[in-house]
C-alpha positions as CSV (number, residue, x, y, z in Angstrom):
1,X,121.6,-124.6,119.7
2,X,122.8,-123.9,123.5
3,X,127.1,-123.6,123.1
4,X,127.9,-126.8,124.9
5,X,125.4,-128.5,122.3
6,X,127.4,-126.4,119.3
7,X,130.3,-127.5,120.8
8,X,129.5,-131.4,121.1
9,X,128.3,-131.3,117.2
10,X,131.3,-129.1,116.2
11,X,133.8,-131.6,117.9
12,X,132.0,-135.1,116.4
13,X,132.3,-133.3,113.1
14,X,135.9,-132.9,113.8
15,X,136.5,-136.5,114.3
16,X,134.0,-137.6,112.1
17,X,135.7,-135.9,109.5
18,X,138.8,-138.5,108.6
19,X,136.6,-140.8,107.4
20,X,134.8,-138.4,104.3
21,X,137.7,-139.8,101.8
22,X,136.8,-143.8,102.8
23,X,133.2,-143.0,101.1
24,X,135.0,-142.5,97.9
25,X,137.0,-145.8,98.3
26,X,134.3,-148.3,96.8
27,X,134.2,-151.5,98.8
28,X,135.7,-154.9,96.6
29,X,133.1,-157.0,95.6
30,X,134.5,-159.8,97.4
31,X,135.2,-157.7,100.4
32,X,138.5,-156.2,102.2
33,X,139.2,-159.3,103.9
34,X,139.4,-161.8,100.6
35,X,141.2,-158.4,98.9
36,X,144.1,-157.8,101.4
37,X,144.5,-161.4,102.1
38,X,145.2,-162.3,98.1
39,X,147.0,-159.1,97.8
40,X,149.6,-160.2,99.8
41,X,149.3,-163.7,98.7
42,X,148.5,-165.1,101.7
43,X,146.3,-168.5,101.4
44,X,143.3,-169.3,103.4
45,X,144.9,-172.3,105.3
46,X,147.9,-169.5,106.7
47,X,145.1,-167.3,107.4
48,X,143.1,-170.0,108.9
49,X,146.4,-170.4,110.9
50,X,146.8,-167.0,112.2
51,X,143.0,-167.1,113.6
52,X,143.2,-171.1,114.9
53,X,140.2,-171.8,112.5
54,X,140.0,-173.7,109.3
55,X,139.9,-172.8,105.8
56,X,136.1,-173.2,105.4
57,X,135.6,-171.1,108.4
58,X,138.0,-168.5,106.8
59,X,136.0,-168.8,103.6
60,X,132.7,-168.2,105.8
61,X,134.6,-164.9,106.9
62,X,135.5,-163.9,103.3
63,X,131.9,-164.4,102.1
64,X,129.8,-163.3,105.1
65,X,131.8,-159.9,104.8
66,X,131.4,-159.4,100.8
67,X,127.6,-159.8,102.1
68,X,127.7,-157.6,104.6
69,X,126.9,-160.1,107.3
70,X,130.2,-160.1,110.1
71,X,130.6,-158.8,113.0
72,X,133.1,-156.1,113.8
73,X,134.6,-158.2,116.6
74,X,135.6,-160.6,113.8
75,X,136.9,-157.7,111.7
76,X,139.0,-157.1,114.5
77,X,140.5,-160.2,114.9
78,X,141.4,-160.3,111.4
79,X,143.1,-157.4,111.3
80,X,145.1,-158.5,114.3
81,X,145.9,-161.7,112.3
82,X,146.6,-159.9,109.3
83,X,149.0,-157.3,111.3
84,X,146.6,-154.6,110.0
85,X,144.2,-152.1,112.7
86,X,140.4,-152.4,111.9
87,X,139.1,-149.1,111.6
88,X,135.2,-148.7,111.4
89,X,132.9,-144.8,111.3
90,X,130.1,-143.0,110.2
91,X,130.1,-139.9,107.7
92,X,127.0,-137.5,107.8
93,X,125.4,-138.3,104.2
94,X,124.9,-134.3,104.5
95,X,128.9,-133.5,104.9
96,X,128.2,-132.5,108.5
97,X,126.3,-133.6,111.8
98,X,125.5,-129.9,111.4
99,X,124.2,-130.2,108.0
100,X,122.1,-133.0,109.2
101,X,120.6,-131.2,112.2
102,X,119.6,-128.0,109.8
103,X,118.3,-130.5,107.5
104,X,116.2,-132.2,109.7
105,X,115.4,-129.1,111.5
106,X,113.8,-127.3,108.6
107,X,112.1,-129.9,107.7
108,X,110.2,-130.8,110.4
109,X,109.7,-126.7,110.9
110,X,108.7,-127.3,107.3
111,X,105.9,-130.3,108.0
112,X,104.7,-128.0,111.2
113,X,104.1,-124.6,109.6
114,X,102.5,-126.2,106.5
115,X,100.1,-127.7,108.6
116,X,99.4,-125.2,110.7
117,X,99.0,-123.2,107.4
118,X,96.9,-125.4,106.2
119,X,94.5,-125.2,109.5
120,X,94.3,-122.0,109.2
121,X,93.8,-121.6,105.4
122,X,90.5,-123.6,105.8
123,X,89.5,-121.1,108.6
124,X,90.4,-118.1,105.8
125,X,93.1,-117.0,108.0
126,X,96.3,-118.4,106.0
127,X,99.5,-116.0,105.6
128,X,101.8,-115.7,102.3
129,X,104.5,-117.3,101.1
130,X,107.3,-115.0,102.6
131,X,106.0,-114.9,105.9
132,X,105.9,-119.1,105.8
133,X,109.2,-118.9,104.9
134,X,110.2,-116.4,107.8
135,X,108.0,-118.9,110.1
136,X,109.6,-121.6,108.5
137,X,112.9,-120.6,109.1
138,X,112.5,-119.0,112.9
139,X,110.8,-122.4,114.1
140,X,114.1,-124.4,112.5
141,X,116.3,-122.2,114.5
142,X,114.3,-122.7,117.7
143,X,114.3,-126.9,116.9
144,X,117.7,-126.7,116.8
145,X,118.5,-124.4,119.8
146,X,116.3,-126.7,121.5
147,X,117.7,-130.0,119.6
148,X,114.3,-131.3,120.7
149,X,113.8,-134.9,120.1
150,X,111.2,-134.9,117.8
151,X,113.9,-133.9,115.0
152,X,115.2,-138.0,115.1
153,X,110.8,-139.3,114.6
């Protein structure tokens, strides 16, 4: 990877980074909004009060969240109502963005030097395993010095 490109990745994994403990925070099974609101014993008609909507439409928020089905704009304004900051990310199922490049990286170097392998195994001109895995391992590097877009297909 060029340095401005290293540099890019190393600073999104930097901020990225905060959220790695949320991922251990399972989500309530009838979502944040339902949990925090009962917490603080808050009803849904107060709620509905702080948002200018019903208590069927805060019920709709409450459920369509537990589903997985609201928007993050409505998020936002019930954390507003609720005096609370919505916070939303992503964390790299790998640890890293990094991680996930290398990952991805070998494995498409992976897919193309087995292939080409493969090509020229039926032509009786195949090479061993170590020098696959030397081929293997230069063509990630060059992927990812590259970061050519065929790493995302």
């Amino acid at each position: 990877m060029r340095n401005k490109k290293k540099l890019l990745i190393a600073q999104l994994d930097q901020k990225l980074a905060v959220f790695k403990n949320a991922v251990a925070e399972p989500i309530p099974q009838k979502g944040w909004v339902n949990t925090i609101r009962t917490t603080l014993n808050m009803t849904m008609e107060q709620l509905g009060a702080k948002l200018k909507l019903t208590k069927g439409a805060v019920q709709k928020i409450e459920e369509r969240e537990a589903i997985g089905q609201i928007t993050i704009n409505k998020l936002k304004d019930v954390g507003e109502a609720l005096d609370m900051q919505f916070v939303y990310g992503f964390v790299p199922k790998n640890g890293t963005v990094e991680n996930l490049i290398n990952l991805k990286a070998e494995k498409l170097a992976r897919k193309i030097v087995l292939r080409t392998n493969q090509n020229m195994r039926l032509e009786d001109q195949g090479i061993g395993d170590d020098k696959i895995n030397d081929s293997i391992m230069d063509l990630a590097n060059e992927i990812k010095r590259e970061m050519r877009k065929s790493l995302w297909d």
